[in-house]
C-alpha positions as a Python dict, from the first residue, in 0.01 Angstrom:
ca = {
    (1, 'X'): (0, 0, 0),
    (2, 'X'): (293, -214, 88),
    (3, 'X'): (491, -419, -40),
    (4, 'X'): (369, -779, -28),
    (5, 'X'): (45, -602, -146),
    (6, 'X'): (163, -476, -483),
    (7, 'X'): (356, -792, -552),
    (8, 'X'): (64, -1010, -540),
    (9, 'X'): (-103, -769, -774),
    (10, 'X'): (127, -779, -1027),
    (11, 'X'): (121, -1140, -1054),
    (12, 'X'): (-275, -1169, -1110),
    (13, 'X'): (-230, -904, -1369),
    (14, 'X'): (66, -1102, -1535),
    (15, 'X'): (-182, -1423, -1465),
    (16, 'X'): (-486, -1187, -1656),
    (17, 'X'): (-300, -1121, -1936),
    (18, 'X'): (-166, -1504, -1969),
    (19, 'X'): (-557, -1622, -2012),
    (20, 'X'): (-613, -1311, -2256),
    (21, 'X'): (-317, -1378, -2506),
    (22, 'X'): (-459, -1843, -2529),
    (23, 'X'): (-671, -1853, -2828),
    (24, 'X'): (-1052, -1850, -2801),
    (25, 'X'): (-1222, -2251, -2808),
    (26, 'X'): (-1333, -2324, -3094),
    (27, 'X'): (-1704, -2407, -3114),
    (28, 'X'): (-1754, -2832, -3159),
    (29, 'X'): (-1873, -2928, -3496),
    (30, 'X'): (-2080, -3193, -3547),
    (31, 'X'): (-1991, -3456, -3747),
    (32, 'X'): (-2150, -3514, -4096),
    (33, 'X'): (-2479, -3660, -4092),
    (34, 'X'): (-2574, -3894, -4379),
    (35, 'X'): (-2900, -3782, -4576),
    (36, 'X'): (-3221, -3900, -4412),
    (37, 'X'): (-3389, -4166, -4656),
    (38, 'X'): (-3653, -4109, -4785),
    (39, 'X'): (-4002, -4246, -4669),
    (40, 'X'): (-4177, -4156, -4949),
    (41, 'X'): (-4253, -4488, -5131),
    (42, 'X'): (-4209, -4559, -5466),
    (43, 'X'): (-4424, -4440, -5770),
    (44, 'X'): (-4676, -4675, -5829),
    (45, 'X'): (-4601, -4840, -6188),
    (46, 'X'): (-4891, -4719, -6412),
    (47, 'X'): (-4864, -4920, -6738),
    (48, 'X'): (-4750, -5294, -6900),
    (49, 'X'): (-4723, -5435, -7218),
    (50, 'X'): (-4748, -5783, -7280),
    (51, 'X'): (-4648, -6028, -7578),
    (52, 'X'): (-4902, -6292, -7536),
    (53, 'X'): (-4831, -6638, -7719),
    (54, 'X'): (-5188, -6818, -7658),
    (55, 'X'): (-5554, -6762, -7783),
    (56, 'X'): (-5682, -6389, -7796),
    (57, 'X'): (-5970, -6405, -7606),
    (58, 'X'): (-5710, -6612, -7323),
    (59, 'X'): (-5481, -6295, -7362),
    (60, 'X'): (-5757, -6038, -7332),
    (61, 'X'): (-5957, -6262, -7020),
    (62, 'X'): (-5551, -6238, -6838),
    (63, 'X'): (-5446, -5921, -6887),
    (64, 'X'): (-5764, -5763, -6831),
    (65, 'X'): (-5789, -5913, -6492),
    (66, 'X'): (-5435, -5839, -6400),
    (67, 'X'): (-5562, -5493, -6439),
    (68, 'X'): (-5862, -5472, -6253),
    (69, 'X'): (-5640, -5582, -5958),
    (70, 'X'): (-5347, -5379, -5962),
    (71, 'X'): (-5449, -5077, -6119),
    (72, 'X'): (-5216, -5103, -6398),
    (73, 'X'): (-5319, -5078, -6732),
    (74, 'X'): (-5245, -5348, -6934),
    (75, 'X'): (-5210, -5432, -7340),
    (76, 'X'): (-5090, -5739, -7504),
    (77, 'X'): (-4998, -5820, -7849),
    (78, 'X'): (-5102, -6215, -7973),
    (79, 'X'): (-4778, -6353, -8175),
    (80, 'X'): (-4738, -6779, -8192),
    (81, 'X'): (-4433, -6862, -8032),
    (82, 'X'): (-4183, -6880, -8310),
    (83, 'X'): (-4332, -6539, -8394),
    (84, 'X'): (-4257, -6392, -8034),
    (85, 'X'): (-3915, -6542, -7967),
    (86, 'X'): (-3813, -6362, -8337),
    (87, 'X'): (-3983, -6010, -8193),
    (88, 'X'): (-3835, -6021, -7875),
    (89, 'X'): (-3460, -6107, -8085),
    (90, 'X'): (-3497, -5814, -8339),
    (91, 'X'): (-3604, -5564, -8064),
    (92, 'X'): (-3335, -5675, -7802),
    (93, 'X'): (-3167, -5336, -7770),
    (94, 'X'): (-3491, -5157, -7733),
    (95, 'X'): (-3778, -5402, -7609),
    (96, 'X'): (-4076, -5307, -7721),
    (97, 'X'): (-4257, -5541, -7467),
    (98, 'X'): (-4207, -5668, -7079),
    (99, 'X'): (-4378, -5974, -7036),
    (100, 'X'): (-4371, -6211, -7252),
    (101, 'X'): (-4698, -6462, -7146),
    (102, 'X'): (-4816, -6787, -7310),
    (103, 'X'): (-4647, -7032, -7532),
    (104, 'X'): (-4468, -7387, -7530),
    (105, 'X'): (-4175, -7338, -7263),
    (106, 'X'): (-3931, -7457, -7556),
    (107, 'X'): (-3921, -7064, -7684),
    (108, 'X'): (-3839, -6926, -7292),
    (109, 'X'): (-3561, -7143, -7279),
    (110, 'X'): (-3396, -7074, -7648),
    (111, 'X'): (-3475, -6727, -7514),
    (112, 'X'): (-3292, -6760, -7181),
    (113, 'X'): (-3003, -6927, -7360),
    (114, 'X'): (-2974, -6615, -7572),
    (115, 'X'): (-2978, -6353, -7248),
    (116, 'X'): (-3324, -6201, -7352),
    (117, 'X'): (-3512, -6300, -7057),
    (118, 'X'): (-3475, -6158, -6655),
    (119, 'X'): (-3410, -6420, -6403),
    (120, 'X'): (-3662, -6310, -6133),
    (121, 'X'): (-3721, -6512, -5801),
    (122, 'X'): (-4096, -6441, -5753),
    (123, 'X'): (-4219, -6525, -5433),
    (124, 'X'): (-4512, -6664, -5617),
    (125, 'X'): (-4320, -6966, -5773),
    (126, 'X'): (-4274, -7119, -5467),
    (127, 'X'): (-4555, -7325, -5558),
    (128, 'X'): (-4484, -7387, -5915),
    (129, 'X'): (-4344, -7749, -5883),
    (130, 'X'): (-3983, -7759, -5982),
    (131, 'X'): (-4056, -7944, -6331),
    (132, 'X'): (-4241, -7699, -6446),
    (133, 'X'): (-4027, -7369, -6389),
    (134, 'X'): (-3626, -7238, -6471),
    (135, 'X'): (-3394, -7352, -6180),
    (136, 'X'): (-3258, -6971, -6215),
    (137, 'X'): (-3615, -6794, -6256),
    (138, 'X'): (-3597, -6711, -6592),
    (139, 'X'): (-3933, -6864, -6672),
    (140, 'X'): (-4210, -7008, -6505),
    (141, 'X'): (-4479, -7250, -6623),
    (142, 'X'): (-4851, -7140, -6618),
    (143, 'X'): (-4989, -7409, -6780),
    (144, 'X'): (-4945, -7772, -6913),
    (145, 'X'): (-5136, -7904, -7242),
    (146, 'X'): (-5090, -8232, -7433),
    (147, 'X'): (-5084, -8253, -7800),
    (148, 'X'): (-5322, -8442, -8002),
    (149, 'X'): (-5518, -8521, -8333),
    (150, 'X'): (-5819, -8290, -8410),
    (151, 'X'): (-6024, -8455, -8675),
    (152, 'X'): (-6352, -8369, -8788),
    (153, 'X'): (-6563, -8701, -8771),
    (154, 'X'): (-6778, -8607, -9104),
    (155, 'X'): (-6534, -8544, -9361),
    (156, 'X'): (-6340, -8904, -9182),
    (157, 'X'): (-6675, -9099, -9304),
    (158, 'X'): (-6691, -8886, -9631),
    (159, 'X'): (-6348, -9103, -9666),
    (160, 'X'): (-6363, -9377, -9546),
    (161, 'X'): (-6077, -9317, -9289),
    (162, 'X'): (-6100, -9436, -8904),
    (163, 'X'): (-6018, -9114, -8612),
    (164, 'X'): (-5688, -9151, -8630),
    (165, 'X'): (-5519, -9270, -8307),
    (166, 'X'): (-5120, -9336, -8374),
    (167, 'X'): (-4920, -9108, -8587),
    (168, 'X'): (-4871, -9360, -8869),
    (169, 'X'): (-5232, -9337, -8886),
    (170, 'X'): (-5183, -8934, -9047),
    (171, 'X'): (-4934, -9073, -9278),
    (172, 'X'): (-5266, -9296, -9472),
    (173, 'X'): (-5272, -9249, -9873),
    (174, 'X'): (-5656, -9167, -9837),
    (175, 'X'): (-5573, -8840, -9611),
    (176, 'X'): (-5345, -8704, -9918),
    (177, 'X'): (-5475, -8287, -9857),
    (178, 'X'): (-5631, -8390, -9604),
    (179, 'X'): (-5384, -8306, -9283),
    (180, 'X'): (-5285, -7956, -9175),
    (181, 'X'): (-5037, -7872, -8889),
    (182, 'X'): (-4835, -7551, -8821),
    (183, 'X'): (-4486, -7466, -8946),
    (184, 'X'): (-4210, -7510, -8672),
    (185, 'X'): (-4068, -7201, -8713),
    (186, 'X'): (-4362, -7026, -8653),
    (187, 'X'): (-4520, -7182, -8412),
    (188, 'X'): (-4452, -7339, -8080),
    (189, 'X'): (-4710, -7623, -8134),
    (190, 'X'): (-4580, -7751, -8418),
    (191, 'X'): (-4213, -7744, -8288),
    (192, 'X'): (-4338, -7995, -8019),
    (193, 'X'): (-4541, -8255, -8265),
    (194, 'X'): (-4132, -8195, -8434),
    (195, 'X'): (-3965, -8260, -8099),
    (196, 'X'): (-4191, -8547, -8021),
    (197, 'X'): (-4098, -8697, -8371),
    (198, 'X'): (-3756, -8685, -8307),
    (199, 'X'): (-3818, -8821, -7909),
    (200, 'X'): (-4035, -9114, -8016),
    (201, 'X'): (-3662, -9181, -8268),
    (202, 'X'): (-3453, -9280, -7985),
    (203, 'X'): (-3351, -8863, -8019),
    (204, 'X'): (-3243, -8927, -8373),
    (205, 'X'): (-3320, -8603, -8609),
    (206, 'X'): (-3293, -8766, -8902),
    (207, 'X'): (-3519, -9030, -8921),
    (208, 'X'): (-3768, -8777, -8697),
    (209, 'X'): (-3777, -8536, -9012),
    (210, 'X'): (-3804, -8888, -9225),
    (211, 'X'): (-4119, -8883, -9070),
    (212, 'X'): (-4229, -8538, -9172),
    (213, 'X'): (-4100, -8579, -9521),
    (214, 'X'): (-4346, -8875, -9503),
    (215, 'X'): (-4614, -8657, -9386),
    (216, 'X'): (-4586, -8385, -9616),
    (217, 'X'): (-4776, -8564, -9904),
    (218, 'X'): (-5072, -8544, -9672),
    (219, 'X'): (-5020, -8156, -9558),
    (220, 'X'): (-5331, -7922, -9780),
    (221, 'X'): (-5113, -7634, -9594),
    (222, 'X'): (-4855, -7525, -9310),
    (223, 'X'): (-5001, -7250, -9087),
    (224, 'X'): (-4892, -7007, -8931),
    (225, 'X'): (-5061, -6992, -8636),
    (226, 'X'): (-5035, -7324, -8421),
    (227, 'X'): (-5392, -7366, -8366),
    (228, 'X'): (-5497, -7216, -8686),
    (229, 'X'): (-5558, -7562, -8808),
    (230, 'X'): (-5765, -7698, -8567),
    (231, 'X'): (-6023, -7395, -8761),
    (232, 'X'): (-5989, -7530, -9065),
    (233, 'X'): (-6094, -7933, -8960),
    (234, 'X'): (-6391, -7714, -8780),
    (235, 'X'): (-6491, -7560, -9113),
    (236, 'X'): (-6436, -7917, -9304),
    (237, 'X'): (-6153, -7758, -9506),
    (238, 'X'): (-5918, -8067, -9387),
    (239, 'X'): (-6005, -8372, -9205),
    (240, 'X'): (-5752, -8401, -8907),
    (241, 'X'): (-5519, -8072, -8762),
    (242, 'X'): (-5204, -8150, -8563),
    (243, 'X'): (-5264, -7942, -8255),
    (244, 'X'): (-5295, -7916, -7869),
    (245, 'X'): (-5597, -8078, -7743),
    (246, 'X'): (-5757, -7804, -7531),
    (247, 'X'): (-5757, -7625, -7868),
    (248, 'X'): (-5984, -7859, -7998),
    (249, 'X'): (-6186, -7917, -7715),
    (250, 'X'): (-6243, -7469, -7696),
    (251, 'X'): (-6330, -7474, -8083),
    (252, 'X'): (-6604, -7767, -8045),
    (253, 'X'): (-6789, -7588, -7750),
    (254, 'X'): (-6737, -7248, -7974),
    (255, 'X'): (-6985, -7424, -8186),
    (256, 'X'): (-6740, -7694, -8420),
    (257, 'X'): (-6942, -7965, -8320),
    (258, 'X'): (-6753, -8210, -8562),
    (259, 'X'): (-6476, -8202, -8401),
    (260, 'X'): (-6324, -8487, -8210),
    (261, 'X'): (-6005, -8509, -8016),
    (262, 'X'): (-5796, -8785, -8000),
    (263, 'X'): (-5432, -8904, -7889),
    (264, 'X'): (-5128, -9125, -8084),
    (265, 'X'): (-5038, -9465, -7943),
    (266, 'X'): (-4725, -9388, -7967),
    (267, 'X'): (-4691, -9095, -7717),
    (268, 'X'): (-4725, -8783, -7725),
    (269, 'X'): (-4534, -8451, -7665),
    (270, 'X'): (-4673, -8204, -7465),
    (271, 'X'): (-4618, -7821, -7349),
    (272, 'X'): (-4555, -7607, -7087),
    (273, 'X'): (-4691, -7240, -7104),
    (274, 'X'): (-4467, -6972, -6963),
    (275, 'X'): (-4408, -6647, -6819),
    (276, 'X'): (-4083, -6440, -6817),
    (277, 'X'): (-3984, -6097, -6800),
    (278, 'X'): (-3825, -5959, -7101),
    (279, 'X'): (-3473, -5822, -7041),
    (280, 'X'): (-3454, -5444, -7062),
    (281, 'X'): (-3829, -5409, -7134),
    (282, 'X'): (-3953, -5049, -7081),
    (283, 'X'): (-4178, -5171, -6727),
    (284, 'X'): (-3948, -5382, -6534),
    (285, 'X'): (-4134, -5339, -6197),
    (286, 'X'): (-4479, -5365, -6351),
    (287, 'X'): (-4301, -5699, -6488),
    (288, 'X'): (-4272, -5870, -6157),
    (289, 'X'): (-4604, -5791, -6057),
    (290, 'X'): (-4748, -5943, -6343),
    (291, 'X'): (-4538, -6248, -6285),
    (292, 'X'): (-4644, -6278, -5924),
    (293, 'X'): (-5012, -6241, -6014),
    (294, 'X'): (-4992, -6461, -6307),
    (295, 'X'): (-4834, -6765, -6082),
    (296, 'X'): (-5124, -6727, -5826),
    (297, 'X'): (-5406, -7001, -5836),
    (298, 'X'): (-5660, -6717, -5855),
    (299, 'X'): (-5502, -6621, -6220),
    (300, 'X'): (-5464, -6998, -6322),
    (301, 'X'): (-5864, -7038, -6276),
    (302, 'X'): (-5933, -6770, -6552),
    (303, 'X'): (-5911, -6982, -6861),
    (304, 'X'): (-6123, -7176, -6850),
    (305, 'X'): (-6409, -6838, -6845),
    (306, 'X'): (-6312, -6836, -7212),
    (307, 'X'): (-6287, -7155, -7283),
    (308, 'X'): (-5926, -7252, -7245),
    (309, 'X'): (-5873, -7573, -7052),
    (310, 'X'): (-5515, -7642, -6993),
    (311, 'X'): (-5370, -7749, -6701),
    (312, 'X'): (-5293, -7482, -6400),
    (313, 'X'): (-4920, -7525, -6300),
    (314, 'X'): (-5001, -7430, -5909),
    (315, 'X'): (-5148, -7711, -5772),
    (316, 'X'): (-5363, -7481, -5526),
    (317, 'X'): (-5617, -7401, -5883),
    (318, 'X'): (-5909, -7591, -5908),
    (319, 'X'): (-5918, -7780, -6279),
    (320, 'X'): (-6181, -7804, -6486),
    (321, 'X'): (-6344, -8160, -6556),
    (322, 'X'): (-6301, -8081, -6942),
    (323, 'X'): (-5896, -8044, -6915),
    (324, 'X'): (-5718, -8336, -7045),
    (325, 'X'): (-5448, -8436, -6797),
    (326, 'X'): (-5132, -8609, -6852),
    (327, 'X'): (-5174, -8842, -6672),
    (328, 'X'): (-5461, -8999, -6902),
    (329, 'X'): (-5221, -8951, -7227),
    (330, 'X'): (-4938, -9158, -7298),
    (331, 'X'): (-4651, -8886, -7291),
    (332, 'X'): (-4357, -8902, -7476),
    (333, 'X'): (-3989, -8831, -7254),
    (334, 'X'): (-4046, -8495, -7398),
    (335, 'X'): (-3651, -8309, -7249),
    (336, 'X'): (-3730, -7924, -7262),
    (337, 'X'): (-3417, -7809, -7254),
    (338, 'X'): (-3263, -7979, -7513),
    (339, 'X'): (-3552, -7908, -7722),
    (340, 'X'): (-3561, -7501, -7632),
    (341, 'X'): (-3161, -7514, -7691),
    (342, 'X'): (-3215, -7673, -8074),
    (343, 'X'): (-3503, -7503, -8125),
    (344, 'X'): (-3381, -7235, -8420),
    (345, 'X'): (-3185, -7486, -8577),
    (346, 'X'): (-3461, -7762, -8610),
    (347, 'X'): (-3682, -7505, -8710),
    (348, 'X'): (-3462, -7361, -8971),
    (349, 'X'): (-3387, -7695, -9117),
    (350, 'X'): (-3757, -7764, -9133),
    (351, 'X'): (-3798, -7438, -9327),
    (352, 'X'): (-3554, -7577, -9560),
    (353, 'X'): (-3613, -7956, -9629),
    (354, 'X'): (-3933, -7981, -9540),
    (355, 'X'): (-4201, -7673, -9600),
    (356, 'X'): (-4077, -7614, -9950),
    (357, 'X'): (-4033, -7982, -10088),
    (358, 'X'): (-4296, -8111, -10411),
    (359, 'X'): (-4573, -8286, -10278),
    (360, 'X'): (-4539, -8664, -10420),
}
């Protein structure tokens, strides 16, 4: 071996050893990979309970209906509005309810004004004309109903007295006992006759409760229940009752034949039934189905199975021939949100003044 021969092994030995002594490549690692989301869809909601602010057999036909669609099972509770807007107050940090369903829209928007209600943008309300709904979705309207005089026409002749037709007419010596209405407080019917008092004023409270002082002489008893006195001119306990006119209408076909509805000169107030989720209720998703089914023209077009002719809000529902519509009653500027935002204060000073005063 010569020479050149051991020199040019040397240097791929010294070359060997130069690859041996470079550290070994370290094997790539992949970069983190974000969890895979989840396909599986969300639990089905399985339960809802509902605070229900209009007749019971209304509440019962709705929710019942709402759950032979969707599966969910449904109760309600029936409270008058006044009633309802105090439950949903006292229970505010633990809601015993998630829908609250029914009722003059005054009570949704002292409600909203107070943060108890969800503003939800139901695809559903897109129909709902904008008079008749919250700008931010707190509330929807479900159905519209004008207030009028129920009088049974038999114990009227037993007196002597004409139906009356203007609200002077209710404040006649010969209907002393003879006149029943709701208490404000309690109920959202007879916060709107109070509203449309203080409306047909010029907006002046005073002389609006003037008018109810008047009134009072004639009262035999403040309900609680708004439509509790359209019962008792059924039964001939009272001649006239100071309530919504599809009321009356229901309780005639139900068999009060007596009964006959009519409307004040004057004008008239009317109301708007809502729907809102309750904030923090227990069934928030269940919530926004019911709101999306109850908006649909297909829910609006129960009531009147039980008797219940309001107005439907979505102008896709067909209307019954026996629902009185607005646009046949003289209507009163009635301004819903000024009425919703003086609600508890009106009502209170009713409570005070008004309710407990000597009859004359």
């Amino acid at each position: 071996m010569n020479r050149r021969t051991l020199t040019v092994m040397a240097l791929l030995a010294l070359a060997f050893a130069l690859i041996a002594c470079q550290p070994a490549a370290a094997t790539p690692v992949p970069p983190p990979q974000a969890p895979a989301e989840s396909t599986k869809p969300a639990p089905k909601p399985e339960k809802l309970t509902v605070l229900c602010g209009a007749q019971e057999d209304w509440c019962q036909a709705m929710t019942k209906a709402f759950e032979a669609e969707t599966g969910v099972k449904t109760s309600f509770v029936r409270m008058s509005s006044g009633e309802a807007l105090a439950r949903i107050r006292a229970t505010k940090d633990s809601p015993e309810f998630s829908i609250w369903h029914g009722g003059p829209a005054d009570g949704y928007i002292a409600a909203t004004n107070e943060g108890l209600l969800v503003a939800y943008d139901s695809p559903s309300a897109a129909k709902i004309p904008a008079s008749y709904k919250d700008a931010n979705g707190h509330w929807n309207g479900v159905y519209v109903g004008a207030l009028g005089f129920c009088s049974n026409k038999d114990v009227l002749a037993r007196l002597g007295v004409a139906t009356p037709t203007s609200w002077a007419d209710l404040l006649n010596p010969k209907l002393k006992g003879q006149v029943s209405m709701a208490h404000p407080a309690s109920s959202g019917t007879a916060y709107t006759a109070l509203w449309t008092q203080i409306t047909l004023n010029g907006g002046d409270v005073d002389k609006g409760f003037a008018y109810f002082r008047n009134l009072h002489n004639n009262i035999l008893q403040y309900t609680k229940s708004g439509s509790a006195p359209g019962q008792m001119a059924g039964r001939g306990e009272v001649a006239t009752a100071v309530i919504f006119s599809h009321d009356c209408v229901k309780f005639n076909e139900e068999g009060m034949n007596s009964l006959v509805v009519s409307f004040p000169s004057e004008g008239t107030g009317y109301e708007i039934g809502g729907v809102a989720i309750i904030k923090g209720g227990p069934e928030q998703e269940a919530a926004k189905m019911y709101v999306d089914w109850a908006l649909t023209s297909k829910a609006q077009e129960i009531p009147p199975t039980v008797k219940s002719y309001q107005l439907p809000t979505n102008p896709d529902a067909s209307v019954s021939a026996k629902s009185v519509k607005l646009s046949e009653v003289k209507t009163v500027e009635y301004d819903f949100i000024k009425s919703g935002e003086q609600k508890s204060g009106l009502a209170e000073r009713f409570d005070s003044e008004i309710a407990p005063a000597p009859k004359q």
